[in-house]
N, C-alpha and C positions, 0 to 999 in steps of 0.2 A: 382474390376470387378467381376461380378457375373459368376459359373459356366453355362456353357454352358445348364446344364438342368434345369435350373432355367430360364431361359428369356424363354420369351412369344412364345407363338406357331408361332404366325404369325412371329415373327423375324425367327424362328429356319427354318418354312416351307421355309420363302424366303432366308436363308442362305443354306441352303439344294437344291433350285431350283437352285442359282446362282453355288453352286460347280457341279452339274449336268449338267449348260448351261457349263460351265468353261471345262469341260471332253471334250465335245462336242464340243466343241471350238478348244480347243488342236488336237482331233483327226480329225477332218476335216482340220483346219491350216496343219497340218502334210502333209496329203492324198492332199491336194493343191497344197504345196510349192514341195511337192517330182512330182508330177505328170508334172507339169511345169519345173522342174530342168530335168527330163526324157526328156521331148518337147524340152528345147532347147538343149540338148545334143545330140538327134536324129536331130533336125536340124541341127547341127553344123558339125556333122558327114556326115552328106549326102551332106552340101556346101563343106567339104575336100573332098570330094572322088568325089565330081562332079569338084569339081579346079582339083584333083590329074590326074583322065580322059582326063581330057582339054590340059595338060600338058604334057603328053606321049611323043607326036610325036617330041615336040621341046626339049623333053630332050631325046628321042633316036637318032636325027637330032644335037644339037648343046650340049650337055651335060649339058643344063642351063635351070633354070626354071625363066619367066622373066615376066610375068603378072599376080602377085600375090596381096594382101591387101599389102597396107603398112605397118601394124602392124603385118604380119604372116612372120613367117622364111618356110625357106624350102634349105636343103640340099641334092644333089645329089651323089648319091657313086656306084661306079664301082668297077670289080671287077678286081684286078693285082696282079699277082703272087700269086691267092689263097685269097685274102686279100680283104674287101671289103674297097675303100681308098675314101676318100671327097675332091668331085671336087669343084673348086674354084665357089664364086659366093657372089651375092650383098645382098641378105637376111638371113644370115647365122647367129645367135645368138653367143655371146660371148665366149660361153663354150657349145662344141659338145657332153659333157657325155652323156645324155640322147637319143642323137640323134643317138649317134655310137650303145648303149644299144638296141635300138630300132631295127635297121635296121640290124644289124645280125638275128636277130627273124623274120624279114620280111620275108627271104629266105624260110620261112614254110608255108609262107600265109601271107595276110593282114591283119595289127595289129594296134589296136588303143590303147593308152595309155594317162592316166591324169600327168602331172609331174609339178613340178616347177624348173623354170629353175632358174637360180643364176643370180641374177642382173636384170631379165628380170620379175620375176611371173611365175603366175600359168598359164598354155598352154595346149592344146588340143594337141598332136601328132599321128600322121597317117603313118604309114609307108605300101608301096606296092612295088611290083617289076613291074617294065617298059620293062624287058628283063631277063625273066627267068634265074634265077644264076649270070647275069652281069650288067645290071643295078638299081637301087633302089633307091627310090625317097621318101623322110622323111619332111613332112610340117608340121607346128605348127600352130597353131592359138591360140590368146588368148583368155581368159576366163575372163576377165575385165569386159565385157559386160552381157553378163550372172549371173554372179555374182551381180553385179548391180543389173541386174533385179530380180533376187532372194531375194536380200536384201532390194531394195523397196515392192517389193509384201509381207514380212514376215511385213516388218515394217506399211504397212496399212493394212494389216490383224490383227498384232498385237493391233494397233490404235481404227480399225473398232471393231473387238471382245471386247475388253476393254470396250468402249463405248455400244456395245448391252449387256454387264454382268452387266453394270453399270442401263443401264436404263431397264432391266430384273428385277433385285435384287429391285432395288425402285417401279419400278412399278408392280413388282408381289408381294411386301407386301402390298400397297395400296390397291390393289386388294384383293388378303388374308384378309386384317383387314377390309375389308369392306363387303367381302364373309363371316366372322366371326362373325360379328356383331348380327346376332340373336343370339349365342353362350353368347356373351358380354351380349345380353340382358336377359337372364337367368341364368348370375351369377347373375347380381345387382341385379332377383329378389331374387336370394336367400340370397344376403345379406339385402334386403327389410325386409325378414321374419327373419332372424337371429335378428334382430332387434325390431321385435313383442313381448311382453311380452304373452307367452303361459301358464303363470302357471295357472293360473282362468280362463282363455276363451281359449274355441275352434272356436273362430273366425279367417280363415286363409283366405279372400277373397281376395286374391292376383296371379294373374293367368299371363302370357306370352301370351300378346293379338295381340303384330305385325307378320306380315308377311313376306314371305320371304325367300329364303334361300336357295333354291332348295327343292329336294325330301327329301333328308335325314335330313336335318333342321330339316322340317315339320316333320317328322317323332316323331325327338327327342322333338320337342317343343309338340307333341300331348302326347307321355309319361310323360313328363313335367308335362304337364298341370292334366293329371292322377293321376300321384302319388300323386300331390299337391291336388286333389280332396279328394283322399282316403286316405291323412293325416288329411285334413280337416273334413272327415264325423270321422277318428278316436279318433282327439283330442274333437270333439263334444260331442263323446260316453264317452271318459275317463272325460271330464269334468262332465257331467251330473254323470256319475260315481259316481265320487270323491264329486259332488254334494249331492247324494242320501246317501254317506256313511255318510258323515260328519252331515248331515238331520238324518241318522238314527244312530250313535251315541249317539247323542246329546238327540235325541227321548230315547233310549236306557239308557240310565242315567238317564235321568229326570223319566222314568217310574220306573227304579229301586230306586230311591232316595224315593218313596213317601212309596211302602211298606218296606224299611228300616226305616225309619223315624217310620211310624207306628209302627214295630216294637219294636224301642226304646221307644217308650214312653210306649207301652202296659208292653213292659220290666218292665221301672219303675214302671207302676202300679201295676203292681205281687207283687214288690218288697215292695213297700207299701202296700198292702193288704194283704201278707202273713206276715207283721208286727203286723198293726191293724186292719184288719179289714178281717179275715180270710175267711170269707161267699162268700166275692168275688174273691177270689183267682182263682176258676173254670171259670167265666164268660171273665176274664182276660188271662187263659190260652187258652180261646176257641179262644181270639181275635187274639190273637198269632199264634194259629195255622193257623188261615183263613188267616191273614196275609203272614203267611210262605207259604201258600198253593197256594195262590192266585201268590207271588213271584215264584212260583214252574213251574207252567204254564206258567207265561214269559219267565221265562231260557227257558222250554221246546222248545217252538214256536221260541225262538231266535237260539238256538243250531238246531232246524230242517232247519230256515232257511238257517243259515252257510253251512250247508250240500247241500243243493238244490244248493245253491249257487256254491257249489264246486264241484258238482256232477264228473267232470271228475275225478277225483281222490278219490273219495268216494261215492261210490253209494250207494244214500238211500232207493231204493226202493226195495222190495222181492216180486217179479213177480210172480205169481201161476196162474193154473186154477180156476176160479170162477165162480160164480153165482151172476151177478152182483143183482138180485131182494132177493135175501137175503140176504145181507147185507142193502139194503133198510128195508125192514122189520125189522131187527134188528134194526138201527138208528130209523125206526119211535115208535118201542115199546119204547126205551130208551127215545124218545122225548115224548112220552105221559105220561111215569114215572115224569118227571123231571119239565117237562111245562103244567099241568094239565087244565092253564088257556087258553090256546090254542085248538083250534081242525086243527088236521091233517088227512088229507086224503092221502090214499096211493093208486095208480095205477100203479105197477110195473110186468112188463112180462118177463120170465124167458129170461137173456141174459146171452151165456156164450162167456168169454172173457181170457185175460191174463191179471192179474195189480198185483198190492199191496193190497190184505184186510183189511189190517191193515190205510193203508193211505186214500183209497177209504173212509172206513168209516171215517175217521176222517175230509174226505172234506164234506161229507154229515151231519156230528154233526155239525160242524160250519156251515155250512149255516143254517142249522134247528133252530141252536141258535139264528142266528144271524136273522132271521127273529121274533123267539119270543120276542129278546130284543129292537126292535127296534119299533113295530107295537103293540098297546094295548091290554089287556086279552079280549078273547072274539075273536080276530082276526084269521080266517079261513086261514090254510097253505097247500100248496098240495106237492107231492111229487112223481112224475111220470120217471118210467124209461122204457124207448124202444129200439128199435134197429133200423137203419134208414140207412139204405146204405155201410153195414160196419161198421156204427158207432154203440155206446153205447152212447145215449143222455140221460143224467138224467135233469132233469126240477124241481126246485124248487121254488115256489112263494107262494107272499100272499097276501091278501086284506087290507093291510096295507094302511100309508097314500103315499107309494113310497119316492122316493129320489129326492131330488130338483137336476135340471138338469147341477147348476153347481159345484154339487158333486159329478157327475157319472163318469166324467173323472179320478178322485183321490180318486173313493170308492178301488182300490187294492192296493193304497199306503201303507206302513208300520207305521206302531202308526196315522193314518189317519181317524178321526172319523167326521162323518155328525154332532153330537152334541156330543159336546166334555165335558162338563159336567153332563149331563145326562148317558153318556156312562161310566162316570167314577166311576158313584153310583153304576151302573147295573156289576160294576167289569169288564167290558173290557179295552182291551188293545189295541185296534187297531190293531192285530197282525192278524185275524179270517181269513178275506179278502185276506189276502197276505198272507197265508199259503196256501188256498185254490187255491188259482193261480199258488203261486210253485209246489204244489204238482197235479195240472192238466195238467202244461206247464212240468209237469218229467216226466207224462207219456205220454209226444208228445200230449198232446190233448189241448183244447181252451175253454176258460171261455166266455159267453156277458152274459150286462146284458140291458135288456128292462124294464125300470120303470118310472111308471105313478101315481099320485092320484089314489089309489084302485087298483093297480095293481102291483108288483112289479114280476122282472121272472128273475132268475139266469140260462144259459142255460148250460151244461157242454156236449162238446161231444167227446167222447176218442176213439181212435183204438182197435178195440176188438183183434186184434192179436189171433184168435184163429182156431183154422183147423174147 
């Protein structure tokens, strides 16, 4: 048998309701059976002492009491030489002990007493005086009847109550387990979902759809329904997650494997060429290094990411006052150094802000790149920075041929490129886009991008945070 806190509520609630009818029960039976044993003991008392009344004159008249029950005694006694002595008579009980007991005590007053007489039971006795100090008149009556009746009324009380703890107990856990039953219905679902494979999908569309149950039900089935919502929108996020890592892993390997590989082989070629063929040993180490250097740039962009990523715990950014239009300036001198085949325009007005210098420019050299590498020599780029309601909106575009429109959704994806071996001659990495995003979304600000045939517009606008 299982301990007591182990079975079911609805068992526990209706053995709990039954010991509480059961209290109740007991304590009312009690207040019943006593209050009725009070009733006919005050009746019984008030028929002796209306017989004992009745009696007087024929026992101060003939010394005898003589129209009594047939089942009641009653003994008369006077008082001779001092002594109160028992006159003869027809209803007199076998043995006078109680009676003699009694009626000395009467001489103080009238007295009633419970006794059992020997041979005879249990008797009601009354004792009064007829004749102040000399006559006294001692009747009995049984308690057969009474008693009776006490012991039927306990024993259909007992019957009666039995039978309502009985059909209480049964029918307050039907009731219970059926009041419960939205309860029942939101464990199965959780054992529904216990049952869902979660490891690769954030699919949890399993919800507590019936009704019912009162207030508090409702209640609990609407938190229910909640939390299963916002484990459902969590396991979504952790999926894509875990999506996105295992996608850029994999991205993250494959892009460092190619300049390792390149490596080794320029390796060998050194190694051969500073054997026989010594002239090319420099063209060899230069391939080395562009390899090395190009690798240099990945780690960079991969270890900024890690950082953005983790920013609660390490922040990458060093906030200063600025001038957001010179570092404009600077990026576009730098871009007309580097990308000669380009022309850049610059319209930048003095905005002063709070950010990273260092980061700012580096989202504005990636996009400026990343529009030269993308759009032909010859292609006009602009580069405009203003101030617009609190904000710092910097604007970058070009007259390029834009981006096909089912590449705009996944142009900030990570190693994510519109033409993926064209990008990989021009030395990208797909990193450019998604740097520029982390490092716009650190400093609380918002990247779009609007691109058309001939048009393409990166918009960036950040919180200038500055008094």
């Amino acid at each position: 048998m299982k301990p007591l806190g182990q079975w079911r509520l609805g068992t526990r609630l209706a053995l709990a309701l039954g010991a509480l009818a059961l209290t109740v029960f007991v304590i009312v039976g009690w207040v019943m059976v006593t209050s009725m044993q009070d009733f006919l003991d005050r009746r019984l008392d008030d028929q002796m002492a209306i017989s004992q009344t009745g009696a007087a004159k024929e026992v101060e008249r003939y010394g005898k009491v003589s129209k009594l029950p047939p089942d009641w005694f009653a003994v008369v006694y006077k008082m001779q030489d001092g002594e109160l002595r028992p006159q003869p008579g027809e209803q007199q009980p076998a043995d006078r002990e109680e009676f003699d007991a009694i009626a000395k005590k009467a001489l103080n007053g009238d007295l009633f007493a419970t006794d059992y007489l020997r041979g005879d039971g249990k008797f009601r006795l009354r004792a009064c005086e007829i004749v102040d100090n000399e006559i006294v008149l001692v009747s009995a009556a049984p308690l057969d009847d009474r008693d009776g009746t006490i012991s039927q009324l306990i024993t259909v009380s007992v019957i009666a109550f039995l039978a309502a703890l009985v059909a209480l107990v049964v029918g307050g856990q039907a009731l219970i387990r059926r009041g419960m039953q939205p309860l029942s219905d939101m464990a199965d679902t959780a054992h529904d979902i216990s049952s869902h494979d979660l490891t690769d999908s954030g699919d949890l569309a399993v919800r507590v759809d019936k009704r019912g149950g009162g207030v508090e039900v409702e209640e609990l089935r609407e938190a229910f329904n909640k939390m299963l919502a916002h484990i459902d929108t969590s396991l979504v996020a952790r999926t894509a997650a875990e999506q996105r890592l295992r996608r850029f892993i994999a991205d993250a390997s494959h892009e460092l494997r190619t300049p390792l590989t390149s490596l080794r082989g320029y390796a060998d070629l050194f190694k051969y060429a500073a054997a026989n063929e010594p002239g090319e040993r420099e063209k060899h180490l230069e391939k080395l290094r562009s390899e090395a250097s190009r690798m240099s740039v990945l780690l960079d962009d991969l270890l900024l990411l890690a950082r953005l990523d983790s920013a609660a715990t390490e922040p990458p950014l060093r906030p200063e006052e600025l001038d957001l239009s010179v570092i404009a300036e600077a990026a576009a001198d730098a871009f007309r150094a580097g990308r000669p085949s380009h022309v850049l325009d610059v319209d930048a007005d003095t905005v002063t802000m709070t950010a990273d210098p260092t980061r700012l420019r580096q989202v504005l050299d990636n996009l400026l790149a990343n529009a030269a590498v993308h759009t032909p020599a010859g292609t006009s780029v602009a580069l405009q920075v203003t101030a617009e309601n609190g904000w710092a909106v910097i604007r970058v575009s070009d007259s390029g041929p834009g981006i096909p429109a089912a590449d705009q959704a996944r142009i900030f994806d990570r190693f994510y490129r519109v033409d993926d071996s064209r990008t990989r001659q021009r030395g990208g990495s797909g990193l450019g886009l998604a740097v520029v995003q982390s490092l716009v979304e650190a400093h609380d600000g918002r990247i779009e991008l609007s691109s058309r045939p001939g048009s393409t517009v990166f918009t960036i606008r950040l919180p200038r945070h500055s008094d």
